[in-house]
N, C-alpha and C positions, 0 to 999 in steps of 0.2 A: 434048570433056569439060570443058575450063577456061571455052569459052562458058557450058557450063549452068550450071555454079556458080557461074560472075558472074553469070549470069540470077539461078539461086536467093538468092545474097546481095543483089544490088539488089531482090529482088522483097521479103524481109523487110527491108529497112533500111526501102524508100519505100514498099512495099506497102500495104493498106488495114491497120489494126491495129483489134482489138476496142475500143471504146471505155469508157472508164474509166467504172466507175458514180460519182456522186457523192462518197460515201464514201473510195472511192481517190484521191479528187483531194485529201483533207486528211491521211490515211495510207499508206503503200503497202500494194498489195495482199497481199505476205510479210508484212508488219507485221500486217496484219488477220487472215490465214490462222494467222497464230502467235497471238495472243487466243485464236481461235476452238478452234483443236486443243491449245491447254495443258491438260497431263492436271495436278491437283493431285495435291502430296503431301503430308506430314506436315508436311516442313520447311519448305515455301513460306512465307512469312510473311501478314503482313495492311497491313505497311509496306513502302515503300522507299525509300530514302535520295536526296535530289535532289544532284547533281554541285556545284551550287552552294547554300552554304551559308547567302546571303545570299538567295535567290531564293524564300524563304516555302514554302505547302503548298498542294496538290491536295485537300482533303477530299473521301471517301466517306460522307457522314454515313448515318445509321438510327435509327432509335428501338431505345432499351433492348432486347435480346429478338429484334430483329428483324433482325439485322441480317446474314445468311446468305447473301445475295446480293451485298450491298455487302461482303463479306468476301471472297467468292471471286473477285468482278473483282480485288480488291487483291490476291491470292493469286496471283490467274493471271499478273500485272503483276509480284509480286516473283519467281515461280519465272522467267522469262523473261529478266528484268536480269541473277537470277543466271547463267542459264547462257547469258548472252552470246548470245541471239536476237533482242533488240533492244536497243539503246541507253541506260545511264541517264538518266532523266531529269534536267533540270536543278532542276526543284522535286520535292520530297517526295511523297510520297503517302499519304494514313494514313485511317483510318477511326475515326470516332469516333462518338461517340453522346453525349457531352455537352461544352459548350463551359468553357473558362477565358480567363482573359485574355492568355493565351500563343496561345490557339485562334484569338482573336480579332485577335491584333497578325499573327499568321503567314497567315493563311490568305488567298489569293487567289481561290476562286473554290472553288464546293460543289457537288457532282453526290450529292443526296439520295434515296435507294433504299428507296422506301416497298412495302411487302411486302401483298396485299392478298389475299382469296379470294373475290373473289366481282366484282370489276373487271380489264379486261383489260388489256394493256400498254398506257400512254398517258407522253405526253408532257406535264408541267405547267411551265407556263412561271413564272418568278421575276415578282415584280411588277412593276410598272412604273416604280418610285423606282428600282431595280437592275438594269432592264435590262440586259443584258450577251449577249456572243458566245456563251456555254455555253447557251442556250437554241437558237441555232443550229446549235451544234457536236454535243448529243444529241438534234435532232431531225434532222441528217442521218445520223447513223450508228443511229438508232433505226430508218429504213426501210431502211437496209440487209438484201439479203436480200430485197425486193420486199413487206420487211411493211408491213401497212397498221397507220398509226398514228394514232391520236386522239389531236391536241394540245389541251393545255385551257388557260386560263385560271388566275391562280393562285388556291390553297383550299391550308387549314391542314391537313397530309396528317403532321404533326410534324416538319418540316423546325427546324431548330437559329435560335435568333433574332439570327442574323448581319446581317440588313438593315438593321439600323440602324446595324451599324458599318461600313453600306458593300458590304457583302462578299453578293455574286451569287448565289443559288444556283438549284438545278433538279433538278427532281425526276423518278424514274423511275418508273412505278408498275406492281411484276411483280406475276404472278398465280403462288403457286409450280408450278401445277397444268399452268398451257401456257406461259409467258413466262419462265422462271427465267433458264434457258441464253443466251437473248436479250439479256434487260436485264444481265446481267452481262458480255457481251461489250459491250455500247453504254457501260455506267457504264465498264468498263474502256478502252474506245476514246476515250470522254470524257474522262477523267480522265488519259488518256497523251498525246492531243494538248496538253491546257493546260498541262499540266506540261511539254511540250518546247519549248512558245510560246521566241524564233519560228524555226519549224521548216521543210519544205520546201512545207507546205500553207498555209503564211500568205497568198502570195499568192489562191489558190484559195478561201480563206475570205471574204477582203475581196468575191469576186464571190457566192460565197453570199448575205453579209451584204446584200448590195443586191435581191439575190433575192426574199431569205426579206423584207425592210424590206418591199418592194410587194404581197408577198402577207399580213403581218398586216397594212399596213394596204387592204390589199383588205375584208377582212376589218372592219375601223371601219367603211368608206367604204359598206359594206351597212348597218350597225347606223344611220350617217346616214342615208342615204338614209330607212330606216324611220322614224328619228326625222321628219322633214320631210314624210312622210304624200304623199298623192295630190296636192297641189299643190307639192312639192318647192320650199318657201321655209324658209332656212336659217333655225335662230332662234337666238336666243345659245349656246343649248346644243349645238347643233350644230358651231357653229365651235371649243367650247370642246373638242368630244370629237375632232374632225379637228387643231387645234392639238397638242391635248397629247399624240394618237397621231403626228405627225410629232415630236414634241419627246423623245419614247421612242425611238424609232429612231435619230435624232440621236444619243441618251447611249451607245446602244447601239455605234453606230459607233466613238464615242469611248473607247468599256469594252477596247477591241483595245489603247489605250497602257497597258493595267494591265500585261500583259502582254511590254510590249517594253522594250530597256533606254532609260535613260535618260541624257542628252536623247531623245529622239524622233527617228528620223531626218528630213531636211528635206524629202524625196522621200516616203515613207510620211505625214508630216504635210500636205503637199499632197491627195495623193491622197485619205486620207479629208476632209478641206474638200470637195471635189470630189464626195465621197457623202453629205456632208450639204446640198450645196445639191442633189442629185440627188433626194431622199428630200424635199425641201422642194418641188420642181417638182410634186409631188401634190397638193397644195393649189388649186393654177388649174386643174390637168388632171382632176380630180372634176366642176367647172364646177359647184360649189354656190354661188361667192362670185365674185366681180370682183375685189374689193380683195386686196391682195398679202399675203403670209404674214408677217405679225409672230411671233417667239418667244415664249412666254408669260412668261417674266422679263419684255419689254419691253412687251405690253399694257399698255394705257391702259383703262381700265373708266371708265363711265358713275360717277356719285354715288349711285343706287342699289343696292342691296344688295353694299355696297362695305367692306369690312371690314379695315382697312390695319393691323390689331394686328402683330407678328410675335413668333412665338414662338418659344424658343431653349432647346435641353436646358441640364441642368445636369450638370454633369461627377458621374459614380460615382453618380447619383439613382437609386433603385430604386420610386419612387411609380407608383400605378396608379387607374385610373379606371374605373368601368362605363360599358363600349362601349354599354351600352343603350341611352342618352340618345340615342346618332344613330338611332336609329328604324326601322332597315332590317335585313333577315333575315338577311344575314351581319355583324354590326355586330360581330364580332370579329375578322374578316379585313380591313374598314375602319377598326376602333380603328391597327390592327397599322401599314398603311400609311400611315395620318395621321400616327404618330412616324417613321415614315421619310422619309418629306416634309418635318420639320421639323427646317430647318440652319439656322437664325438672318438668311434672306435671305429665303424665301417668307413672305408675310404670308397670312391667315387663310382671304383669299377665291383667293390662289395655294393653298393649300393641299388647296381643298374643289372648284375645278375639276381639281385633279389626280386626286387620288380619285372623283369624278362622272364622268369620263373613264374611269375604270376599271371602276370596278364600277355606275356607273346612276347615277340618282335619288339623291342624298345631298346635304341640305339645306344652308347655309350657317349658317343660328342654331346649329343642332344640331350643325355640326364646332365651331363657338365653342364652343359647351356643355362638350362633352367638353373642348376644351383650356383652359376655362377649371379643371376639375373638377380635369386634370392639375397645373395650376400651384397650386392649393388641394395635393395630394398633394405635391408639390415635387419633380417630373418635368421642370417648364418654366417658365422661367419668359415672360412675355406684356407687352409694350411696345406 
């Protein structure tokens, strides 16, 4: 009898065990089971209070009217703190639907929960000036569940205009009709890992993050390919839009020290160096180009169509410009990331390969145009 039950306890100690789906390598699986089974009540709130009071906010943001799903992930999150099912978090959690200068000084990072009828649950990614890990962190917890999810691209869906002050966001887009219950357990899975950053999935994250880096840019590395046609010779544009999609992943790697405290430790600062030259080895291994990966800060451009202005906000400017001037069909979600590209170091034609990277075809005269339009408004001013 004492045989078997050593048998039975070694066979579950070393035995085969089910293995963890994605999701639970960044949460534990009680943690998700308790999201998923929180029955709401009255009392639950739509806040919760972070442990530390110095460690900023998690926003749930929504548009005015909308905001019924992003209310209940944050509901299902405070009823759970309260009754001691999971852990408070160390940041805040709150759900807003308009920004101040307190929204903006606090906030670390946005999980935006756009409400929609007639589109199904998707994942839209933050643009590519704020890259950041929450694009990772709700597109694995958004397939939790074995759902199939379409990630997009980012599109102005009324997400809160944090990008220029830096600040990350990501958008959820339910459908109330089949997706509700879904994206409110994803926003709320979302919004409870960032907020406990760094927790016992960090390590699990960092192998995500190198994951997910190869597969968007698998992702460019087709869009090249197409660019370079039946004879697959690279042209400037091509290197511009493989450059600046490795230079995204990079920041994104780097978006993990918002998150941890400071200094950095020396061990976790190695490691990610270590996933930025990883994420830079796709450059050769595409076999578009021979010559070795330059960062876009440090290209060296030709003397033609070389535009070396730099333009620099002006501190509390609230001036604006018709995006029209750039000439292309979403020239309001390219106005949008032209100001967030602009810190006082990227000069004109940095500026307009970062956005051409992004969204297509978008000229060089025509990003001057606009920023010149701007500095006319007193948005920027241009050196």
């Amino acid at each position: 009898m004492i045989a078997l039950l050593l048998a039975v306890a070694l066979a579950l100690q070393f035995g085969p065990r089910t293995p963890l789906t994605p999701a639970e390598t960044l949460l534990a699986p009680a943690l998700l089971r308790a999201i998923d089974e929180q029955v709401l009540t009255a009392e639950s709130s739509a806040q919760t209070a972070g442990s530390d009071p110095g460690g900023g906010w998690i926003l749930l943001s929504c548009r005015e009217g909308e905001c019924g799903t992003a209310s209940r992930a944050a509901r299902k999150l405070n009823a759970l703190v309260a009754a001691k099912r999971i852990p408070q978090p160390s940041r805040s959690i709150r759900v807003v639907s308009a920004i101040n200068d307190l929204v903006a000084a606090e906030t670390r990072a946005v999980i935006h929960v756009a409400e929609s009828t007639d589109r199904p649950f998707q994942i839209v990614r933050g643009p590519w000036s704020t890259a950041s890990i929450g694009d990772e962190v709700a597109e694995v917890f958004g397939r939790r569940g074995g759902v199939a999810v379409e990630v997009r691209p980012f599109e102005n869906l009324g997400q809160l205009p944090l990008d220029p002050h830096g600040i990350p966001t990501t958008t959820i887009i339910t459908n109330a009709w089949t997706s509700r219950d879904h994206a409110a357990a994803t926003a709320a899975a979302s919004a409870y890992f960032l907020a406990t950053l760094p927790n016992d999935g960090a390590e699990a994250l960092l192998s995500h993050l190198m994951v997910g880096a190869h597969a968007r840019l698998a992702e460019d590395g087709r869009r090249a390919v197409a660019q370079m046609g039946p004879s697959q010779r690279a042209s400037a544009d091509v290197l511009i839009l493989m450059g600046q999609a490795i230079d995204r992943e990079q920041r994104r790697i780097r978006s993990l020290a918002r998150f941890m405290p400071a200094p950095l430790d020396a061990t976790l600062a190695s490691r990610m160096a270590d996933m930025e030259r990883g994420v830079a080895s796709v450059w050769t291994s595409l076999g578009i180009t021979s010559s070795p990966f330059v960062p876009p800060a440090e290209r060296i451009r030709g003397r033609g169509g070389d535009d070396r202005r730099v333009p620099a906000r002006v501190a509390g400017a609230t001036g604006s410009a018709d995006s029209a001037v750039l000439n292309v069909a979403n020239h309001a979600e390219v106005a949008y990331e032209i100001v967030n590209f602009v810190d006082g170091k990227r000069t004109v034609s940095d500026i307009r390969d970062a956005v051409m990277a992004e969204f297509g075809q978008v000229g060089l005269p025509a990003v001057g145009l606009y920023l010149e339009a701007l500095t006319k408004a007193g948005a920027i001013t241009l050196k």
